[in-house]
C-alpha positions in Angstrom: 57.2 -237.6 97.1 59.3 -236.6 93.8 60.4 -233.2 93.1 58.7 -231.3 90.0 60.4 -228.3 88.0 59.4 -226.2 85.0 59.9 -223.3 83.3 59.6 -221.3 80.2 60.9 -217.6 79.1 63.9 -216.1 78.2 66.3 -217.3 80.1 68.4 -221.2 79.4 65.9 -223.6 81.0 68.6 -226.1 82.0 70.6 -224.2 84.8 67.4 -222.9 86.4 65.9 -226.3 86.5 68.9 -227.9 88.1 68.8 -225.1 90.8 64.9 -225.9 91.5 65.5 -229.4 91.6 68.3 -228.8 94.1 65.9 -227.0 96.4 63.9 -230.2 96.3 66.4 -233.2 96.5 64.6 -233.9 99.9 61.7 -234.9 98.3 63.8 -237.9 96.3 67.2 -238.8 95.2 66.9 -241.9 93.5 67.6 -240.2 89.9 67.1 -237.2 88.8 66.4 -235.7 84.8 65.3 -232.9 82.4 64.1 -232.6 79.3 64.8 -229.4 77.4 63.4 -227.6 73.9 65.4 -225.2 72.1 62.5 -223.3 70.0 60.8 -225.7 67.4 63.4 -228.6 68.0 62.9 -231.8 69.2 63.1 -232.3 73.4 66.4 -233.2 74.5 66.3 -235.9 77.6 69.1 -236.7 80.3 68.4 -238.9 82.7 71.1 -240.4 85.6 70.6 -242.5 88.6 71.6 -241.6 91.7 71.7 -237.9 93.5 71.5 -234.6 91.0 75.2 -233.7 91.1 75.6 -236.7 88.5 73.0 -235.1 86.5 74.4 -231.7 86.7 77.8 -233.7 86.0 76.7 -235.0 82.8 75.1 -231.7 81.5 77.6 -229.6 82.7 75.4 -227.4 85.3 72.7 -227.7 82.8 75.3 -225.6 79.9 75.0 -228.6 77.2 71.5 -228.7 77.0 70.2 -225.3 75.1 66.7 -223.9 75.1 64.4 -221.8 77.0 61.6 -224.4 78.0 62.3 -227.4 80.1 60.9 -229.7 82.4 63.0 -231.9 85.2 62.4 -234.1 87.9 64.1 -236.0 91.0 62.4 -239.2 91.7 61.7 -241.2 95.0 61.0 -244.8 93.6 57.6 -246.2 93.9 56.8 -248.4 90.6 60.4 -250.0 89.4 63.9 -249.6 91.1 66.1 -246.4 91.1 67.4 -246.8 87.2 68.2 -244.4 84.7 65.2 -246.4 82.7 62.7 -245.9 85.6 63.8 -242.1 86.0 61.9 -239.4 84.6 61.6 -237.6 81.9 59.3 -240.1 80.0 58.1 -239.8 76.2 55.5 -241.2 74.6 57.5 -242.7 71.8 58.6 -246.8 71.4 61.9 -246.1 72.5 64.2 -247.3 75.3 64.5 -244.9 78.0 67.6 -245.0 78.8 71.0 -242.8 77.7 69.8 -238.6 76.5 69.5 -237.2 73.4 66.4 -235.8 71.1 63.2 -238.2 71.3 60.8 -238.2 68.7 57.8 -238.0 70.5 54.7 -236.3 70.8 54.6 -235.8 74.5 57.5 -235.7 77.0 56.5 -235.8 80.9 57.3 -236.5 84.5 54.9 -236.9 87.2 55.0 -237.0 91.4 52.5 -239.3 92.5 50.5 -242.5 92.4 48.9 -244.0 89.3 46.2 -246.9 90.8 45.0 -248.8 87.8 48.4 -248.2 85.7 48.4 -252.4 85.1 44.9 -252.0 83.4 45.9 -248.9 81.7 49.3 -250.5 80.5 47.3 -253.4 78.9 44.8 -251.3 77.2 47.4 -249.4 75.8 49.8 -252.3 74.2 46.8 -253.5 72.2 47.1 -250.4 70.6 51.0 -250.9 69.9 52.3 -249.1 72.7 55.5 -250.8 73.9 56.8 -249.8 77.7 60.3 -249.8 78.2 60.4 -249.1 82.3 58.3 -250.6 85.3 57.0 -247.1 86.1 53.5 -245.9 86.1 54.7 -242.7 84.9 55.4 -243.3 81.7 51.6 -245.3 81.5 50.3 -241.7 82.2 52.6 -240.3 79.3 51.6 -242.9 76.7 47.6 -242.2 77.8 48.0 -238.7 76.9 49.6 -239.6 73.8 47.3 -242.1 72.6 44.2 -239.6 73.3 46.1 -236.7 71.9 46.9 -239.1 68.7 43.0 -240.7 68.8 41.1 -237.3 68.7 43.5 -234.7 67.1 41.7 -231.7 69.5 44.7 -230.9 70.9 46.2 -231.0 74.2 43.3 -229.6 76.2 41.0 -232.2 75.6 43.9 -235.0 75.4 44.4 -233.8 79.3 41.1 -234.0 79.9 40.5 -237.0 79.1 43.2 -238.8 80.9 42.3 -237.2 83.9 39.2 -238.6 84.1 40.5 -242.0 83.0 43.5 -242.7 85.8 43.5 -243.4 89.4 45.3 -241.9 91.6 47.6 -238.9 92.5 49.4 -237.0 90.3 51.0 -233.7 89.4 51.9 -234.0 85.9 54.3 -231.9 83.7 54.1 -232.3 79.9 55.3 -231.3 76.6 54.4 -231.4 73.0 56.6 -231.5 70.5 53.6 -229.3 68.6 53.2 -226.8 70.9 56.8 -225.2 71.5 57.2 -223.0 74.1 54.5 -224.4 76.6 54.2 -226.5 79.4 51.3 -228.2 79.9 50.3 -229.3 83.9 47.4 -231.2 85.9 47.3 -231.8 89.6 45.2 -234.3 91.5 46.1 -234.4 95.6 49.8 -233.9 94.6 51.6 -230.5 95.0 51.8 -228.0 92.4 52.7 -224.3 92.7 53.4 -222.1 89.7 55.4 -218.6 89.6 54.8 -215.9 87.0 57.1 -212.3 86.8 58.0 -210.5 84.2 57.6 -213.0 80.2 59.1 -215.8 82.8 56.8 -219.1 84.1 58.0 -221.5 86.7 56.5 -224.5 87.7 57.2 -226.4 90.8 56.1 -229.2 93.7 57.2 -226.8 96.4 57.7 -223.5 97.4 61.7 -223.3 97.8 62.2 -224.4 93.7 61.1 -221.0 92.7 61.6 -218.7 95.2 64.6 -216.8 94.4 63.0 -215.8 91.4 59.4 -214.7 91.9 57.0 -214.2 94.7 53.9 -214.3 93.1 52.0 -218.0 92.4 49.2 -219.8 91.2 47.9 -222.6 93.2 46.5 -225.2 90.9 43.4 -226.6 92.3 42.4 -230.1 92.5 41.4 -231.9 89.4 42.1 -228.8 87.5 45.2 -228.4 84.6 47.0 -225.5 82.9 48.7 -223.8 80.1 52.2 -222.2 81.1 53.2 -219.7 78.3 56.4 -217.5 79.1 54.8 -214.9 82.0 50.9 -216.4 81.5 49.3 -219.3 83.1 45.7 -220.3 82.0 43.6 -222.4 83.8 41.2 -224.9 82.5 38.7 -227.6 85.0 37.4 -230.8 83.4 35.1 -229.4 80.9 37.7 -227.5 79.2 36.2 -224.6 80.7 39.0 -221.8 81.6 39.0 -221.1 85.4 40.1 -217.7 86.7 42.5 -217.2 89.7 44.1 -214.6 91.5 48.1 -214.8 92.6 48.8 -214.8 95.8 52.1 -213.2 97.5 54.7 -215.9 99.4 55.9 -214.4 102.7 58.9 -216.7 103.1 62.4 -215.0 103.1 64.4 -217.4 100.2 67.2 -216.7 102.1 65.3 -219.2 104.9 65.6 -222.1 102.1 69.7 -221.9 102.2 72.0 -223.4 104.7 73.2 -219.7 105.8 77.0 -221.4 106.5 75.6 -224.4 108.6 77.0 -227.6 107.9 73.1 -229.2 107.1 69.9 -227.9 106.8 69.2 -229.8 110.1 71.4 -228.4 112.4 70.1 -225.1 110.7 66.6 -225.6 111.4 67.4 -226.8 115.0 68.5 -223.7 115.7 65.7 -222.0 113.8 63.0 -223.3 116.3 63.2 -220.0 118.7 61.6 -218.0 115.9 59.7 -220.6 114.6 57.8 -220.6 117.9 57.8 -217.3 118.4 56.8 -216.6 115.0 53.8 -219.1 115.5 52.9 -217.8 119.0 52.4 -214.6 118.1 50.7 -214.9 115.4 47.6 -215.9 117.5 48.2 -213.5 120.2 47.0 -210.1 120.5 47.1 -207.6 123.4 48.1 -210.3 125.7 45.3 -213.2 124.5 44.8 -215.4 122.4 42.9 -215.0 119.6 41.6 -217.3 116.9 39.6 -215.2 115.6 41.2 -214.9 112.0 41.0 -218.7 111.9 37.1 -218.7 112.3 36.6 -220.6 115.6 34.6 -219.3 117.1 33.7 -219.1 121.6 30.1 -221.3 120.9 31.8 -223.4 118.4 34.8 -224.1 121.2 31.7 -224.5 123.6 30.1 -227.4 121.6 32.9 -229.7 120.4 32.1 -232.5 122.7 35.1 -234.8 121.1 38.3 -234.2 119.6 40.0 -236.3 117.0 43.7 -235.4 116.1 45.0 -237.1 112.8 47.6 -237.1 111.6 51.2 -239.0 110.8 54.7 -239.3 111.7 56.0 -236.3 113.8 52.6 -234.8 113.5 51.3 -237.5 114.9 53.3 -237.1 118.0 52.7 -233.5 118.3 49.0 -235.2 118.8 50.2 -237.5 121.0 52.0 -235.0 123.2 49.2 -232.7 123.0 46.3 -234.9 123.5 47.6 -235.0 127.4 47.0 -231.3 127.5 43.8 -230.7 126.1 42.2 -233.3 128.1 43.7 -232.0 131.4 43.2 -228.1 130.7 39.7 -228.3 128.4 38.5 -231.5 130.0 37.7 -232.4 126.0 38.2 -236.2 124.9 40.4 -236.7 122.9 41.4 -239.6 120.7 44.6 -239.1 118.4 44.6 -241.4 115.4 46.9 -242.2 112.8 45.8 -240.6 109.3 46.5 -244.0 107.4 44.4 -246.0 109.8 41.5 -243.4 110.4 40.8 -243.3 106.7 39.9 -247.5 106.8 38.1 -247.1 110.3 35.0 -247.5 110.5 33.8 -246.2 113.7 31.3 -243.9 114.7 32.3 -240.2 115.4 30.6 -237.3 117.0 28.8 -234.8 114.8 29.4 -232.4 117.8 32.9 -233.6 117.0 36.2 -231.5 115.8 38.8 -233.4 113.6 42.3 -231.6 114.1 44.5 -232.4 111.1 48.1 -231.6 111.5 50.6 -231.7 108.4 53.6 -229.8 107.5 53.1 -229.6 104.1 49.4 -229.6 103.9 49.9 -232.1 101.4 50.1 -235.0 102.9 47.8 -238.1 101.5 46.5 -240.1 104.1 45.7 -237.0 106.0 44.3 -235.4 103.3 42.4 -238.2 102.5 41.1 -238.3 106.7 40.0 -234.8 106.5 38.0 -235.6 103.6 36.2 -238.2 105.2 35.6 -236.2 108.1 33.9 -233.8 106.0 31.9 -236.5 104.3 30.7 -237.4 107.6 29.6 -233.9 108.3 32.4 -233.2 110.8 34.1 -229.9 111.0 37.9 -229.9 110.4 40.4 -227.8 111.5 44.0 -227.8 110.1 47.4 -227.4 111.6 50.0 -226.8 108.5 52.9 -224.3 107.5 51.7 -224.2 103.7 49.9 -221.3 102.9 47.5 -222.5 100.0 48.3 -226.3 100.4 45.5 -228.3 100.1 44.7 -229.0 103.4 44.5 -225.5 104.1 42.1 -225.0 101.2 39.5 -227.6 102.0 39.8 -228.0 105.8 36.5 -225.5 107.4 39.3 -223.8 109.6 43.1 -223.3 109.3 45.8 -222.9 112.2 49.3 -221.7 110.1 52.4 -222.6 111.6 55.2 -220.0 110.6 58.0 -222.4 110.3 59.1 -221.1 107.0 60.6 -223.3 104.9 61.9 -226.7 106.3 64.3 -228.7 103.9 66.1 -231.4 105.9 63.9 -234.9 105.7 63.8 -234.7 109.4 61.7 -232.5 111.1 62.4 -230.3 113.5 61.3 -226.7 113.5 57.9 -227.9 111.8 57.2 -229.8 114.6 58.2 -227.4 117.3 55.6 -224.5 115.8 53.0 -227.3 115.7 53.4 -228.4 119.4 53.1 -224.4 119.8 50.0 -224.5 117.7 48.3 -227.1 119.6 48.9 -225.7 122.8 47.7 -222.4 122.4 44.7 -224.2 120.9 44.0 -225.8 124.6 44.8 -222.8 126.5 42.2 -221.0 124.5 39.6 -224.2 125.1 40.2 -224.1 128.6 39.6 -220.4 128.8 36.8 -220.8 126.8 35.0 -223.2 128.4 35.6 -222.2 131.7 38.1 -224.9 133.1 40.5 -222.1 134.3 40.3 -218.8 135.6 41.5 -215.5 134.8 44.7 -215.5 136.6 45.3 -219.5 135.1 44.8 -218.1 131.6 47.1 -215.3 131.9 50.0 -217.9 133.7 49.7 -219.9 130.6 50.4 -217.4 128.4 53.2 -216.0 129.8 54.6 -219.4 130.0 54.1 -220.2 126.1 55.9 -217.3 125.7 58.9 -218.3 127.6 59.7 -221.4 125.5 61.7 -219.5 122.5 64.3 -218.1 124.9 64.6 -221.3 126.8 64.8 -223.1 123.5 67.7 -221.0 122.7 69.5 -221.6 126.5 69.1 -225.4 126.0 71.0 -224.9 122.5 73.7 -223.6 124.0 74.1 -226.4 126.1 74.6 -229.1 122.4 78.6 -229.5 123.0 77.6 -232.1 126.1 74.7 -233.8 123.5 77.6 -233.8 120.8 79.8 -235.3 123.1 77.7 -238.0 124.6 76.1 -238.8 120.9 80.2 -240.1 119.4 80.2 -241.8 122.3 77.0 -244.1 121.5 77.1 -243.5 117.5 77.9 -247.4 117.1 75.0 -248.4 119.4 72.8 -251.1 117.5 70.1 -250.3 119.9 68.3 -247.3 122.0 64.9 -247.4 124.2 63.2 -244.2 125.2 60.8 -244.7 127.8 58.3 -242.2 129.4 54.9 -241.9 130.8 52.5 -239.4 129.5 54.1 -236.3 127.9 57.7 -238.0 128.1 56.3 -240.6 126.5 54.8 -239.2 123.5 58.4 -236.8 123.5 60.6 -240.6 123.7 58.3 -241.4 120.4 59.7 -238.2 118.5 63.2 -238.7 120.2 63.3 -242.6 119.2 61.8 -241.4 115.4 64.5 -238.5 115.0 67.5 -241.0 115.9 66.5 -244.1 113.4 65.6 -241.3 110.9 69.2 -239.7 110.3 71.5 -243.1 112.4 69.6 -245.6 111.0 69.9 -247.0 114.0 67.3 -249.3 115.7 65.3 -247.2 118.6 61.9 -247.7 120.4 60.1 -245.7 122.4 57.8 -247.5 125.6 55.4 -245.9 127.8 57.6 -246.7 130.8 55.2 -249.0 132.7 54.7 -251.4 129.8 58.4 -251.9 129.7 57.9 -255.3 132.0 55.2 -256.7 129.7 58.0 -258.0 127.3 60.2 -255.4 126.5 62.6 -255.8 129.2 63.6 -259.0 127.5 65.4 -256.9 125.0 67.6 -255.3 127.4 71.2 -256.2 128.0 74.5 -255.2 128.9 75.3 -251.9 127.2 72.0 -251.0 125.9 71.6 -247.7 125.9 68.2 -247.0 127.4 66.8 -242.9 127.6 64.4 -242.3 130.6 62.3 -238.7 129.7 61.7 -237.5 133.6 59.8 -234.1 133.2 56.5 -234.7 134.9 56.7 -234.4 138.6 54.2 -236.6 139.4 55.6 -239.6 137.1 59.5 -238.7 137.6 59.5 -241.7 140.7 58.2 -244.3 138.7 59.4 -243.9 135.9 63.7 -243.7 137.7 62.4 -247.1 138.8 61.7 -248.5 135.1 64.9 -247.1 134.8 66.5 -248.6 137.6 64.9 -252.1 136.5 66.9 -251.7 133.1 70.2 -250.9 135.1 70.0 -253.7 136.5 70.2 -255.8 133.4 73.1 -254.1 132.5 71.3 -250.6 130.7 73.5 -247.8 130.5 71.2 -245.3 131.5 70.5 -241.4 130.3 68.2 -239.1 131.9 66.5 -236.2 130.6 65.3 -234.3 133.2 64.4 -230.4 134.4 67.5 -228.4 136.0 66.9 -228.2 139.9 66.5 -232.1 139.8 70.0 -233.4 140.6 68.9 -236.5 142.3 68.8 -238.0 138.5 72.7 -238.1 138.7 72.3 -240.8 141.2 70.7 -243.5 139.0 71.8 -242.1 135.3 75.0 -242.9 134.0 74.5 -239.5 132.4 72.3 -236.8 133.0 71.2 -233.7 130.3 69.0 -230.7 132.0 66.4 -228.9 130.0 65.0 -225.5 131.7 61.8 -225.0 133.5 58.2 -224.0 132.4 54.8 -225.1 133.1 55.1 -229.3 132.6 51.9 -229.1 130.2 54.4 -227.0 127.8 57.7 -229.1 129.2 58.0 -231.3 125.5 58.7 -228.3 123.7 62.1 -228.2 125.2 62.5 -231.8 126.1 62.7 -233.0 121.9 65.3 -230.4 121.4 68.2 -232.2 123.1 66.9 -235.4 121.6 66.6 -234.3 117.9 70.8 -233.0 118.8 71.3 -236.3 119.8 69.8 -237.6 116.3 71.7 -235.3 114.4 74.9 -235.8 116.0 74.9 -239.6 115.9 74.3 -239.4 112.5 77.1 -236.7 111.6 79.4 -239.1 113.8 78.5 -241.9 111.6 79.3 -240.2 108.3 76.1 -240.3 107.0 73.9 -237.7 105.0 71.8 -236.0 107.5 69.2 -234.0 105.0 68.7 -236.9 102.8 68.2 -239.9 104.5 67.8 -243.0 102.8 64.5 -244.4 101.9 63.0 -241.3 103.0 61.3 -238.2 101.4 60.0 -234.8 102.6 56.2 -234.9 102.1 54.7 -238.4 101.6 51.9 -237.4 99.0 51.4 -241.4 97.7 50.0 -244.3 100.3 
């Protein structure tokens, strides 16, 4: 969840790792710090609580801290409350934590991630004389290293090495020793780490945005494996010790994708991003008029075989599965079952070896899902993964790999991410239809032309926002909002309800429409805003009269239909009209007035849109 910067070079560490840590506030904003050497000096720690302008407040924009290797951090709590004692840096040293200035310590660090058996470690560790002054597991991991570093004298190689293969956990880990000027010291277990090298520069980061107005070409630290970051050299080393070679690879984002371009949030940016995004991610399997998976390695007997489909995956991926599952089963006539990650990787029930397990994550870095395509594979299941992170880890260990081309999404709240990943999917049971020959020619070809319809219609129903920014003042002080919907609309009311609690923080549910009179309708009184999702023709008539039922307890009613059905206006109180295409495709323009209607209650409310509270980008920890 925490954001991760580094660098060393030539340049003042302090103002470059303020900017990388800006470019990853999403990922926390509980308190924020850095810790910087100037040559053969002694580290120099500030920590605040609280967002980074008070950091960059206290060091003025990183000016009163001088040297050319640093290390910072913005935390999301886990182990201890937001605190400027909980926040990171941590040292080694028997000091207090709190307050800045030069530590005497032998190792400095900060660390996104989970350590599991911290309390054991924390006790082993006091009856050697360590004393803990914060309720973080971090600085448990920091004191481990020191102790082994102190205990064998090899240096920090085998000091690494060893703690690695003592914790628990996740982790991607930044350190430095006060011995070894200069260098930053890194290990990653199923947390996020990318490093950038150019010209006698090295930057270290958690994602992709923190470095990429200053170098293109990364490392991706593999799993279980740590590094040596020298100014412009990175060496690799696995558990052994052993050096590992790897290869740079080129990032294809535009940096100027990762900057609000003179939108008010990233949000409402990346809303109005989703035409390319789609079109971006259609195309990208389309060639001469087909689709073609070819570069992904499915291939026409493996699409043949799969006898059962599992799609895994959490949050708004997990609705993408949800929405998708519908059209799969109805095009490919493939079952398909669509599980939460963090409950499929406790199941125990039997799966299919002739069986494919979709994963779907923005990031690619996401734990429980990470964690569901490893058990998959354990079981001898292929995987295949939907994610938007070239070289993430679910890319890297899943047996095939469908890229989104979302570029860069910031704002907490998905939206573009999710759009390319509905896209995704649905070319995905085009081509499994087609392939297993549950349409024809002509049904194949219809399809496709559809899919590629969606961008521009995106773009017409975005024009349309002033009547969603309208309607959303007029309910920004509503305590509570049902979606309802049967089949697609109801997986696309679970997105809508998840995008308004998100960024409002107000209290939403989404019902398959029919189970509204097993108990929910006891919820519903005067005033209650309740949003019927009415773009499947052969569900629109019963799901107006689950409407209707709510009307008459006093529901004020919206609909969220297709233009050419008017009749809506005769039961909604209002009425917003999405264009037409083929209703297997129809969610991909049904969530975009919803996730307007998020963001505008929220900006009507006054609250931070991009940074949500509680929330981070990419969940990495259970």
């Amino acid at each position: 969840m925490c954001g991760i910067v580094g660098f060393t070079g030539r340049q003042q560490a302090a103002p470059i790792l303020l900017d990388g840590l800006s470019k990853l506030e999403y990922r926390g904003y509980d308190s924020a710090g850095l810790a910087v050497r100037d040559g053969e000096k002694l580290a120099e720690v500030v920590k605040t609580k609280g967002r980074l302008s008070n950091l960059i407040e206290k060091t003025d924009s990183g000016n009163s801290l001088k040297g050319t290797c640093g290390i910072g951090h913005t935390r999301w709590a886990t182990h201890g409350e937001p605190s400027v004692t909980n926040a990171h840096p941590h040292v080694a040293g028997n000091c207090t934590g709190s307050g800045s200035g030069a530590v005497e310590s032998a190792v400095v660090g900060v660390h996104n991630g989970i350590i599991e058996n911290y309390q054991e470690l924390r006790e082993k560790l006091q009856k050697h004389g360590y004393i803990f002054y914060s309720q973080t597991d971090t600085e448990v991991v920091i004191k481990l290293v020191d102790y082994y570093y102190k205990k064998y004298q090899l240096g920090p190689i085998d000091a690494i090495a060893k703690t690695m293969v003592r914790v628990r956990g996740s982790y991607a880990l930044e350190l430095m020793f006060t011995d070894y000027p200069g260098e930053i010291w890194v290990a990653r277990k199923d947390s996020p780490m990318i490093i950038g090298i150019t010209d006698g520069e090295t930057y270290v980061a958690s994602d992709v945005p923190a470095i990429l107005k200053y170098t293109r070409n990364v490392y991706y630290i593999g799993n279980l494996e740590f590094a040596k970051l020298t100014p412009g050299q990175a060496v690799f080393y696995d558990l052994n010790g052993d050096e590992v070679q790897k290869d740079t690879v080129e990032i294809k984002w535009d940096a100027e994708a990762a900057e609000k371009a003179g939108f008010e949030h990233f949000m409402i940016k990346e809303i109005h991003e989703q035409p390319k995004a789609v079109s971006d991610t259609l195309r990208s399997v389309m060639k001469n008029d087909r689709i073609d998976l070819s570069d992904i390695g499915l291939s026409e007997d493996r699409m043949k075989a799969i006898r059962q489909i599992y799609m895994v995956a959490c949050g708004s991926a997990w609705h993408v599965g949800m929405a998708t599952q519908y059209v799969i089963e109805d095009l490919a006539d493939i079952p398909v079952r669509v599980e939460l990650a963090s409950e499929f990787r406790y199941r125990k029930m039997p799966l299919d070896r002739d069986s494919l397990v979709i994963v779907i994550s923005q990031s690619g870095e996401t734990a429980d899902t990470l964690a569901a395509l490893r058990l998959a594979k354990e079981r001898g299941i292929e995987t295949l993964a939907v994610v938007n992170v070239v070289g993430s880890s679910i890319a890297r260990e899943a047996d095939y790999v469908l890229y989104t081309l979302a570029g860069p999404e910031i704002s907490v709240a998905t939206t573009k991410a999710y759009s390319a990943q509905l896209a995704a999917v649905d070319c995905l049971a085009v081509q499994l239809a087609y392939v297993r020959g549950r349409i024809t020619e002509e049904k194949y070809h219809y399809y496709i032309e559809q899919l590629l319809t969606i961008p521009e219609k995106i773009s017409r129903t975005l024009e349309d926002k002033g009547r969603i920014q309208w309607f959303a003042a007029k309910y920004a002080n509503a305590k509570d909002v049902f979606f309802i919907g049967r089949g697609i609309d109801y997986a696309v009311g679970l997105e809508g309800s998840l995008k308004l609690k998100e960024v409002s923080y107000i209290h939403s549910e989404a019902y398959a429409a029919g189970e509204l009179k097993h108990g929910t309708i006891s919820l519903i009184e005067t005033g209650t805003l309740v949003i019927g999702i009415l773009t499947q023709s052969d569900l629109y008539e019963k799901t107006i009269s689950n409407m209707v039922e709510c009307k008459a307890r006093g529901a004020y009613l919206m609909g969220l239909t297709t233009f050419g059905r008017y009749e809506t206006e005769d039961q909604a109180d209002f009425t917003f009209y999405v264009p037409k295409v083929d209703e297997h495709f129809e969610d991909s323009l049904a969530v975009i007035p919803l996730q307007l209607l998020g963001y505008y209650v929220s900006v009507a409310k006054g609250l931070d849109v991009d940074k949500p509270r509680n929330l981070a980008k990419s969940v990495t920890v259970e």
